[in-house]
DRENZAFI-977629 format. One record per residue (C-alpha): residue number from 0; y, z, x. Coordinates in Angstrom, 1 decimal, m for minus. Each point is the difference from the previous one (the first is absolute). Layout:
N
+-----+--------+--------+--------+
: num :      y :      z :      x :
+-----+--------+--------+--------+
: NUM :      Y :      Z :      X :
...
+-----+--------+--------+--------+
***
This chain:
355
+-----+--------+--------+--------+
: num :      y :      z :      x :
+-----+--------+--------+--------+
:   0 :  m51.6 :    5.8 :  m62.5 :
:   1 :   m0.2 :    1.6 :    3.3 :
:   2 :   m1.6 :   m3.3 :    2.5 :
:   3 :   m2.9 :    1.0 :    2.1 :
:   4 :    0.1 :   m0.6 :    3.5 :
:   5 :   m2.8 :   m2.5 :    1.6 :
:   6 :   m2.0 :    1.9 :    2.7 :
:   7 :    1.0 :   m1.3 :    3.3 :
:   8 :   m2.9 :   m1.5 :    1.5 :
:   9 :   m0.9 :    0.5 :    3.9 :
:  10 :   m2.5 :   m2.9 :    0.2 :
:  11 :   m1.3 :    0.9 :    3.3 :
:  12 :   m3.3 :    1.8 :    0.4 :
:  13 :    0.2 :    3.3 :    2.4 :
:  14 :   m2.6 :    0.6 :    1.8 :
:  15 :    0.9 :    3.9 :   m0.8 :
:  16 :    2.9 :    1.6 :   m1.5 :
:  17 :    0.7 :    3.6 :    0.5 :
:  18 :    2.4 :    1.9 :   m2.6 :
:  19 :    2.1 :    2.6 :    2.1 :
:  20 :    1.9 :   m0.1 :    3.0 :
:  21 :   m0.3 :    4.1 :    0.9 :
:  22 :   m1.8 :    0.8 :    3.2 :
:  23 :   m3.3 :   m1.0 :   m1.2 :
:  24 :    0.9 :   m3.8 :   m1.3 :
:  25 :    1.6 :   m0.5 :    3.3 :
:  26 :   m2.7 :    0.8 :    1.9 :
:  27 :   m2.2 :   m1.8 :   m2.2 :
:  28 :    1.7 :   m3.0 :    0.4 :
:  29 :    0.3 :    0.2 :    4.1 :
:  30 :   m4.0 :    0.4 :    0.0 :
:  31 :   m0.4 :   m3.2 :   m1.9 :
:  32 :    2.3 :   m2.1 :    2.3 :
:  33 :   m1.5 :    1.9 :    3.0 :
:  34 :   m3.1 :   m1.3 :   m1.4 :
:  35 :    1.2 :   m3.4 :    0.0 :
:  36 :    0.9 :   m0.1 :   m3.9 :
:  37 :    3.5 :   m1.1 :   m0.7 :
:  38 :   m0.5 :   m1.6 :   m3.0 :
:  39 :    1.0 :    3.4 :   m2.0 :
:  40 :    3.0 :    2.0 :   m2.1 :
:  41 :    1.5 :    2.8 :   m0.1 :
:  42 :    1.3 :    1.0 :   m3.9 :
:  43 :    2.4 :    3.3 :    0.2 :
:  44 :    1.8 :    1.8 :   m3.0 :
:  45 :    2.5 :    0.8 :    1.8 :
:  46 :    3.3 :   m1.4 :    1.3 :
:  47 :   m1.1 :    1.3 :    3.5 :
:  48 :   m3.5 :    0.5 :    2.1 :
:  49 :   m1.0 :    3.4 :    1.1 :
:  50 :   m1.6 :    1.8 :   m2.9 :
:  51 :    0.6 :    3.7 :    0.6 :
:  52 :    1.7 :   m0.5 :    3.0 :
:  53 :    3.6 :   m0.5 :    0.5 :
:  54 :    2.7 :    0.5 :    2.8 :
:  55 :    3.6 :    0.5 :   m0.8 :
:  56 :    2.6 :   m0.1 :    2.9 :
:  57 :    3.2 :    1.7 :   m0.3 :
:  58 :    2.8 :    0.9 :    1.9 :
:  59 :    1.9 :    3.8 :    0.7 :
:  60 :    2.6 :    0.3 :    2.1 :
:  61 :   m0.2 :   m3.6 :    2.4 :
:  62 :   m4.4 :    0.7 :    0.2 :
:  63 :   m2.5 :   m2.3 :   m1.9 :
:  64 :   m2.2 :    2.7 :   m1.7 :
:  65 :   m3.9 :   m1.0 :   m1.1 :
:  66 :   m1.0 :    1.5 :   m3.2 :
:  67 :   m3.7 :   m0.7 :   m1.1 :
:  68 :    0.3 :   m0.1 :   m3.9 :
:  69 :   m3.8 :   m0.6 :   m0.4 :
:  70 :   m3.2 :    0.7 :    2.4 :
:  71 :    1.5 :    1.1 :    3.4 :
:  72 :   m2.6 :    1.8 :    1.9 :
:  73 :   m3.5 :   m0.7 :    2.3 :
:  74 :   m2.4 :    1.7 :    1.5 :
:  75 :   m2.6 :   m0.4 :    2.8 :
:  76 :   m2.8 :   m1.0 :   m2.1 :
:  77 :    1.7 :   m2.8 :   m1.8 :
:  78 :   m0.6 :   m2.4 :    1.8 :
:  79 :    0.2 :   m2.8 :   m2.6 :
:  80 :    3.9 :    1.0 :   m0.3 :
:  81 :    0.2 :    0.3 :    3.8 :
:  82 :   m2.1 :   m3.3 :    0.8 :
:  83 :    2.6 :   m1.9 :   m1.8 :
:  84 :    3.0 :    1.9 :    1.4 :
:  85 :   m1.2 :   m0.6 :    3.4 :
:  86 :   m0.6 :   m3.9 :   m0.9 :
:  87 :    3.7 :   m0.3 :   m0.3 :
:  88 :    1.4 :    2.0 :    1.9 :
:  89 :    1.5 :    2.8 :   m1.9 :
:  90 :   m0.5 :    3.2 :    2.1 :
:  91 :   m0.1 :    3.6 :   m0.9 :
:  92 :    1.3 :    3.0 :    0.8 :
:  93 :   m1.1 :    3.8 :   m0.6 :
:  94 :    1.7 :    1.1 :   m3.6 :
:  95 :    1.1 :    3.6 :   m0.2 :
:  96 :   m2.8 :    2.9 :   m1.1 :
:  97 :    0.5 :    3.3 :   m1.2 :
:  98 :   m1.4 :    0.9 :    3.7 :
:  99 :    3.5 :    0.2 :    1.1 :
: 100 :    1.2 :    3.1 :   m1.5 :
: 101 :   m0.4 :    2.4 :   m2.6 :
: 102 :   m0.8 :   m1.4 :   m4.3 :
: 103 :    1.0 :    1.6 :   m3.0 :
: 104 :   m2.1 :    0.0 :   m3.4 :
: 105 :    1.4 :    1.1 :   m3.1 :
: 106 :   m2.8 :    1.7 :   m1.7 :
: 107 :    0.9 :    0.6 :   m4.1 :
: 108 :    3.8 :    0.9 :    1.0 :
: 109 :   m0.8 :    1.7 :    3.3 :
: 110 :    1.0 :   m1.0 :    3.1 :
: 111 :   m2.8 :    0.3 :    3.1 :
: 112 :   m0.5 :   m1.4 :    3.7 :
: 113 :   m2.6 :   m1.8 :    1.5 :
: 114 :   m1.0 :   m0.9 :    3.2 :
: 115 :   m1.2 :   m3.5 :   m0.7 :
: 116 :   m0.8 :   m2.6 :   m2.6 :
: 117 :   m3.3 :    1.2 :   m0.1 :
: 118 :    1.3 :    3.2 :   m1.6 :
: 119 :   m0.8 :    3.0 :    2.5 :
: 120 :    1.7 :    2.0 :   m2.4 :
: 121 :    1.4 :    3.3 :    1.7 :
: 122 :   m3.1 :    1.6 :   m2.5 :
: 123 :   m3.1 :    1.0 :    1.3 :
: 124 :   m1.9 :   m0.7 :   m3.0 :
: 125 :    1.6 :   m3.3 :   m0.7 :
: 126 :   m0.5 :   m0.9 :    3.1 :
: 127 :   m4.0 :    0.9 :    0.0 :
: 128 :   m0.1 :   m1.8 :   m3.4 :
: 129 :    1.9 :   m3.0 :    1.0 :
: 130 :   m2.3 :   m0.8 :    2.6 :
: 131 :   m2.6 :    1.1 :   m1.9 :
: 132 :    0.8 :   m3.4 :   m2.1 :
: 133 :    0.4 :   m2.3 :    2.8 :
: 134 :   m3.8 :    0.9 :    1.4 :
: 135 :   m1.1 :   m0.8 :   m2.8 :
: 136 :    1.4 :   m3.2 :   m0.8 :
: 137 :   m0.9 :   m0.6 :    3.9 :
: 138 :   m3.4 :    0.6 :   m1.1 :
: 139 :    0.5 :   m2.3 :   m2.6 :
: 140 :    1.5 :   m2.7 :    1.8 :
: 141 :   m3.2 :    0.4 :    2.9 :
: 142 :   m2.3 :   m0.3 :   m3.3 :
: 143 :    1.5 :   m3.0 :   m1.5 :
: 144 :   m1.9 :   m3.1 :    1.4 :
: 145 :   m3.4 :    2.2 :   m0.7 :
: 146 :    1.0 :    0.6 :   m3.4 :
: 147 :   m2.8 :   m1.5 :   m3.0 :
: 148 :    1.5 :   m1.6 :   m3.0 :
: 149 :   m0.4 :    3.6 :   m2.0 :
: 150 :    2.0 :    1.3 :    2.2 :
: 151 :    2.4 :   m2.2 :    0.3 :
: 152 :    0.3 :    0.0 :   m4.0 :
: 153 :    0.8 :    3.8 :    0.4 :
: 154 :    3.0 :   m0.3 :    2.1 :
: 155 :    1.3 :   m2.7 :   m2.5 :
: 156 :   m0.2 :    1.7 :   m2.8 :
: 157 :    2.3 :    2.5 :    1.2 :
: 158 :    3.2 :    0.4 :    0.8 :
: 159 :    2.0 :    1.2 :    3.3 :
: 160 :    1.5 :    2.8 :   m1.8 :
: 161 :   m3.5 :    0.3 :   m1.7 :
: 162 :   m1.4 :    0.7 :    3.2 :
: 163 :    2.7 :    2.4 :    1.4 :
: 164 :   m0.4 :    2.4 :   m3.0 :
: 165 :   m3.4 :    0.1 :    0.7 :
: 166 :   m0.1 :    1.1 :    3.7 :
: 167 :    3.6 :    2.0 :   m0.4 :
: 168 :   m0.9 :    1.7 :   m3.2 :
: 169 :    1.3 :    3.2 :    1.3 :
: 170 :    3.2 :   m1.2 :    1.8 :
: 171 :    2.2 :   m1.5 :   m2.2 :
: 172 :    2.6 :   m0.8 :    2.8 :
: 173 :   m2.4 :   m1.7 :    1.8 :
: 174 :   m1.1 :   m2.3 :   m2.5 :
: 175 :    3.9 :   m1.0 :   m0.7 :
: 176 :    0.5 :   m0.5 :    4.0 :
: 177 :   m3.2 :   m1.9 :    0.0 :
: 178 :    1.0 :   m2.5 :   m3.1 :
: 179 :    3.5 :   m0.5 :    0.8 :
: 180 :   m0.5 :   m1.1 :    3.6 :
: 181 :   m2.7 :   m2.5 :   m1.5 :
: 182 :    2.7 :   m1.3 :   m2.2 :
: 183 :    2.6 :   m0.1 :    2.7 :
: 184 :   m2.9 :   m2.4 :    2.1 :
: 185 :   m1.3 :   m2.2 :   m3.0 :
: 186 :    3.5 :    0.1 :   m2.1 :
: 187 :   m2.8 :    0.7 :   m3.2 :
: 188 :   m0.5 :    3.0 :   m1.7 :
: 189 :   m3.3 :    1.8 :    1.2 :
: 190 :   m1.0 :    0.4 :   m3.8 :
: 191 :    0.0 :   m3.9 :    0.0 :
: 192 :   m1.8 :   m0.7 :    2.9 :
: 193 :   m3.6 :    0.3 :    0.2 :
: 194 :   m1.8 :    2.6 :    3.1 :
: 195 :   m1.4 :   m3.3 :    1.1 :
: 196 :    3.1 :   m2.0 :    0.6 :
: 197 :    1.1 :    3.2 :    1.8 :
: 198 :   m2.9 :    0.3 :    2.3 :
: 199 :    0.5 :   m4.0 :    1.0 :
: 200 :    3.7 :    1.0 :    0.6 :
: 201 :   m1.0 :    2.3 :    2.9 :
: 202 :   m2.6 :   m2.3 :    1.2 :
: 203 :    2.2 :   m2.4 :    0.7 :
: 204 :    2.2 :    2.2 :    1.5 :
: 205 :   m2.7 :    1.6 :    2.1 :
: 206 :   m0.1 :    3.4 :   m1.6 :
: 207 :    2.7 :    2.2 :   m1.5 :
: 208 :    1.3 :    1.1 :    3.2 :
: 209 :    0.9 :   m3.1 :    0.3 :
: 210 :    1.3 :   m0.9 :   m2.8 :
: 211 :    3.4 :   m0.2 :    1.0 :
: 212 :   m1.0 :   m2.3 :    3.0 :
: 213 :    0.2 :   m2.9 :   m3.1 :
: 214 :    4.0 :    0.9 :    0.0 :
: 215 :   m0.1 :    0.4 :    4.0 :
: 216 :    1.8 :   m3.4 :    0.4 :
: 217 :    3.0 :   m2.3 :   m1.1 :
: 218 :    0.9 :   m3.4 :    0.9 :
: 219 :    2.7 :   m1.3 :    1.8 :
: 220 :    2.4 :   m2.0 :   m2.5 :
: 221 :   m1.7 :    1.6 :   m2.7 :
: 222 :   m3.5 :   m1.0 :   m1.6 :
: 223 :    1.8 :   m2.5 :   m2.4 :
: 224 :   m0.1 :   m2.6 :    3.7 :
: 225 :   m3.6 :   m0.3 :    0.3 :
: 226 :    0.0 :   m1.7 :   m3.8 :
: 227 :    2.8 :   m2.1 :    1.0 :
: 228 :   m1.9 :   m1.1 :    3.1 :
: 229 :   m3.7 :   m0.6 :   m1.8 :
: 230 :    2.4 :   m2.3 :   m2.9 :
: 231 :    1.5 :   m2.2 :    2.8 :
: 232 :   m3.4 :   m0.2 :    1.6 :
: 233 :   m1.9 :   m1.2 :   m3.4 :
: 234 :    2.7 :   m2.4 :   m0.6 :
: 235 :    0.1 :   m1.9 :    2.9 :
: 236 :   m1.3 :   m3.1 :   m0.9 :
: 237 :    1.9 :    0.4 :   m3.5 :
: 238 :    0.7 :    2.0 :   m2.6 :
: 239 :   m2.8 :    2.3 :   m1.3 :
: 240 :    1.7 :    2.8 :   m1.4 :
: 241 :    1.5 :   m0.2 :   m3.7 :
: 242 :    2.5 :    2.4 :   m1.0 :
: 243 :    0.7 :    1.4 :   m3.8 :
: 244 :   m3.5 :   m0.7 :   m1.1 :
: 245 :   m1.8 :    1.5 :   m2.0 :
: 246 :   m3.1 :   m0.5 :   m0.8 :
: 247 :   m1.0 :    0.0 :   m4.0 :
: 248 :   m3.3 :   m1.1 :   m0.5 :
: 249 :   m3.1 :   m1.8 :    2.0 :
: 250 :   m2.4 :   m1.7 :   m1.3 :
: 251 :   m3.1 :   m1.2 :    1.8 :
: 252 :   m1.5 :   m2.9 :   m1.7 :
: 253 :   m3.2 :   m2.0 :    0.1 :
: 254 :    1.2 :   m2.2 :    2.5 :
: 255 :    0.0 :    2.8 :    2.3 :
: 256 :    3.9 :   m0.1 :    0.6 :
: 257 :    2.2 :    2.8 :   m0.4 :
: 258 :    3.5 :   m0.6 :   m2.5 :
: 259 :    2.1 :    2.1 :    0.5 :
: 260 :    3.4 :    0.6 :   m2.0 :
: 261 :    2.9 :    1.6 :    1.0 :
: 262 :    3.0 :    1.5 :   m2.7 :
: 263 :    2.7 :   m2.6 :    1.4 :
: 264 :   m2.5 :   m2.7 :   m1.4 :
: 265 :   m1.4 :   m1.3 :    3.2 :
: 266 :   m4.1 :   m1.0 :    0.1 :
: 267 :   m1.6 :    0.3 :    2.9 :
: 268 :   m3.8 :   m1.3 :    1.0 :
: 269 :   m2.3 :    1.0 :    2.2 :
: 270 :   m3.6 :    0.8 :    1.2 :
: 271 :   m0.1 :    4.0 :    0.7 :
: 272 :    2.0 :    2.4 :   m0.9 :
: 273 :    1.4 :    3.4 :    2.1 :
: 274 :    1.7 :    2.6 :   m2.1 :
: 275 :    1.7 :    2.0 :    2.5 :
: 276 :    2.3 :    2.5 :   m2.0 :
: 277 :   m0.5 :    3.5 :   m1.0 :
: 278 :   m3.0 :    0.5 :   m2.7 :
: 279 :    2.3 :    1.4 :   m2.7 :
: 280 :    2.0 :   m3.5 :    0.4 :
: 281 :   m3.3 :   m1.7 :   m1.5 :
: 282 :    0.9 :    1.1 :   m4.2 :
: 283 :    2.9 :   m2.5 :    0.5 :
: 284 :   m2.2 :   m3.2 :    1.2 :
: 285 :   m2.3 :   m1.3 :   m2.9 :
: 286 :   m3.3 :   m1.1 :    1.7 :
: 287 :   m2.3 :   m2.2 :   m1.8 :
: 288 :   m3.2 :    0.6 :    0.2 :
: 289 :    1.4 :    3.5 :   m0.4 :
: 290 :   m0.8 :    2.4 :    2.6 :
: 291 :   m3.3 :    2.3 :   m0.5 :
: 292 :    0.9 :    3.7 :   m1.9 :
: 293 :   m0.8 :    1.6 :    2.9 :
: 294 :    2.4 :   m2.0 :    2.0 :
: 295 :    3.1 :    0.6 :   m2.7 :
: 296 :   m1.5 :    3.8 :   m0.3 :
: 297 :    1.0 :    0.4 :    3.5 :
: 298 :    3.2 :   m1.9 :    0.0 :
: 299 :    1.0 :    2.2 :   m3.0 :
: 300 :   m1.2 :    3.2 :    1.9 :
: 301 :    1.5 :   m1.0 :    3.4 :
: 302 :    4.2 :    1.9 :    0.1 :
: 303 :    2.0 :   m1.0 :    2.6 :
: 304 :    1.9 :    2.2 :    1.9 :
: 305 :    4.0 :    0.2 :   m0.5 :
: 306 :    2.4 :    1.6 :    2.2 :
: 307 :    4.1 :    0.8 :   m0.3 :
: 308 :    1.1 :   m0.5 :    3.3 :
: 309 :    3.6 :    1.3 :    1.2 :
: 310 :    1.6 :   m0.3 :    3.5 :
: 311 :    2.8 :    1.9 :    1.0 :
: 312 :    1.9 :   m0.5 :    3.5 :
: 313 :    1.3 :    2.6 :    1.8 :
: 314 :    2.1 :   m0.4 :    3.8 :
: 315 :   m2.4 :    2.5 :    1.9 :
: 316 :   m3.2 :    1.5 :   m0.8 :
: 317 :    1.6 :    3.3 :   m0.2 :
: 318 :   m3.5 :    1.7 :   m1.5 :
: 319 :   m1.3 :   m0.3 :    3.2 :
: 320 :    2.5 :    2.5 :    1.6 :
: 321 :   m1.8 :    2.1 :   m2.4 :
: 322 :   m3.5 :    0.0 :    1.1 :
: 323 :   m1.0 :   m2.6 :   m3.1 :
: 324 :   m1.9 :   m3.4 :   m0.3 :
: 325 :    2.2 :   m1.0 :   m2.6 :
: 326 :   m3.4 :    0.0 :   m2.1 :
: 327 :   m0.4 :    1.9 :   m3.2 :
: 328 :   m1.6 :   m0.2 :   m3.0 :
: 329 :   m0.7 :    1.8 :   m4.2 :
: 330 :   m3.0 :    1.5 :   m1.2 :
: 331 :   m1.1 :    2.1 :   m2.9 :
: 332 :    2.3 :    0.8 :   m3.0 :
: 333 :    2.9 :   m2.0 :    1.7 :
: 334 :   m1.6 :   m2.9 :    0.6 :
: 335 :   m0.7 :   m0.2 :   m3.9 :
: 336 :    3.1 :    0.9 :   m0.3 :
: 337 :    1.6 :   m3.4 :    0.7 :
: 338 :    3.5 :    1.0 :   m1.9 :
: 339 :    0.9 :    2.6 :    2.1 :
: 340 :   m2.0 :   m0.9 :    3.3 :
: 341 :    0.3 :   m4.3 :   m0.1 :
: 342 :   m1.3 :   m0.2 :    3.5 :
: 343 :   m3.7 :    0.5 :    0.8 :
: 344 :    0.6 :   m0.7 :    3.8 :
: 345 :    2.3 :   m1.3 :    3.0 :
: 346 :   m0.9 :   m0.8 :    3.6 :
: 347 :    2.9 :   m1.3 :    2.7 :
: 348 :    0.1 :   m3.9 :    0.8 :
: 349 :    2.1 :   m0.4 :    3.2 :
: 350 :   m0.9 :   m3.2 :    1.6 :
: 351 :    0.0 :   m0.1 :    4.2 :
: 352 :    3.1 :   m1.1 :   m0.2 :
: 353 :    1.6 :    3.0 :   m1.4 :
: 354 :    0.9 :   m1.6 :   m3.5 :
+-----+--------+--------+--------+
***
């Protein structure tokens, strides 16, 4: 008979314990020691912080190279992300846009030019229709705060590519243009994320010209540094942050004290609780009381986005002698297509120093 393992009891009471060390449970955890509350823990699945985000450093030919595995990019308007990079001192610099040059699309097989990201497609038509679509989700993104609960309701209940059909119902091309660039921003498919999300999107960016301001920016040393920096902040009076993790089931009991278990057997107590992990991480915790249906209707619902990404280093930019941005990306047929056409877009990474 197999022996069962005795939980291995933390018999200190936390004040709070947060499960996830991404972005969010880091921040989380600076507010409550800039508040003054040190008495907390940090529980992470992991065997590293960071979430999402992740720097790699390699080296080509004698140069250290900075490769952003995860999250990489900021924009103006992010000022959470840029509060905290400017509280320790990681800086930015301008990343490279498909301003600089000439983009390719492949569009079902065929190969066509445009001027910029925003696709000013050497058309006419496609380029009335396409910014047909951005006025009105800039009319959208104006009407937002104003919006009543019906309408809010409306946008939910339908998709991005929902919406696209709709207004682009007679250009086919456009609609694909339109879809694709929303998967390139959201790493989602536009059938799986609803019109509202969408419009939110471009709020926060400002509107959809400005879209690509929320990729105008990179950080020096990669964005992987300012996680590093918020852990050694949060544990300088100790160790807060528990590696390899993760978190099985909480139970809030009468005595108003969280218990919270973790698969390598250790028990944790403690008085609230911050879930700081992506929803669709929730199915794996068992919560008792159980969550409301509604809450586990939206977990269920809630997809997150997925992304293959592949670097490739070249000596010289040698696109650029050719008018291009280095930018490109697949719509239509051959973006379905993901046999013969694997890759839905590229965009050039050269960091200030060349590398």
């Amino acid at each position: 008979m197999e022996e069962t393992k005795a939980p291995d009891l933390d018999e200190h009471i936390y004040d709070v314990i947060i499960v996830g060390a991404g972005f969010a449970g880091l921040s989380a955890a600076l507010y409550f020691r800039d508040c003054g509350i040190n008495n907390i823990l940090v529980l992470e699945a992991d065997d590293r912080i960071g979430g999402r985000v992740l720097t790699k450093y390699i080296t080509i030919d004698d140069k250290q190279c900075q490769v952003d595995i995860g999250a990489a990019y900021s924009g103006p308007k992010q000022n959470r992300t840029l509060n905290m990079a400017d509280r320790f001192g990681v800086k930015l610099y301008k990343a490279i846009d498909a301003s600089t040059g000439y983009s390719i699309l492949n569009y079902s097989g065929k190969i066509q030019i445009m001027d910029n990201i925003m696709g000013i497609i050497k058309n006419f038509w496609n380029f009335i229709d396409i910014n047909y679509g951005i006025q009105q989700i800039n009319k959208l993104v104006e009407q937002i705060p104003k919006m009543d609960d019906e309408m809010l309701r409306k946008y939910d209940s339908i998709t991005f590519q929902n919406w696209a059909e709709s207004i682009m119902s007679h250009n086919k091309f456009v609609q694909d243009f339109l879809c694709s660039t929303m998967e390139l921003i959201t790493c989602t498919n536009p059938s799986q994320i609803s019109m509202l999300t969408s419009i939110e999107e471009f709020t926060a960016a400002g509107s959809v010209e400005a879209e690509t301001a929320s990729q105008a920016y990179k950080f020096h040393g990669g964005t992987y540094s300012i996680a590093t920096k918020m852990m050694k902040e949060i544990n300088k009076d100790g160790d807060k942050i528990r590696l390899n993790h993760i978190v099985t089931s909480l139970d809030h009991n009468d005595e108003k004290v969280s218990i919270i278990k973790c698969d390598n057997g250790k028990v944790f107590t403690c008085k609230y609780t911050m879930i700081c992990t992506p929803p669709n991480r929730y199915k794996s915790i068992q919560f008792k009381p159980s969550l409301s249906w509604e809450r586990i209707s939206v977990t269920n619902q809630m997809i997150q986005g997925h992304i293959v990404r592949v670097y490739v280093f070249y000596k010289t930019a040698f696109w650029r002698d050719n008018g291009l941005s280095g930018f490109s990306m697949t719509c239509g047929d051959a973006y379905h297509n993901t046999d013969q056409y694997p890759i839905i877009g590229s965009n050039e990474d050269t960091k200030p120093d060349g590398t």
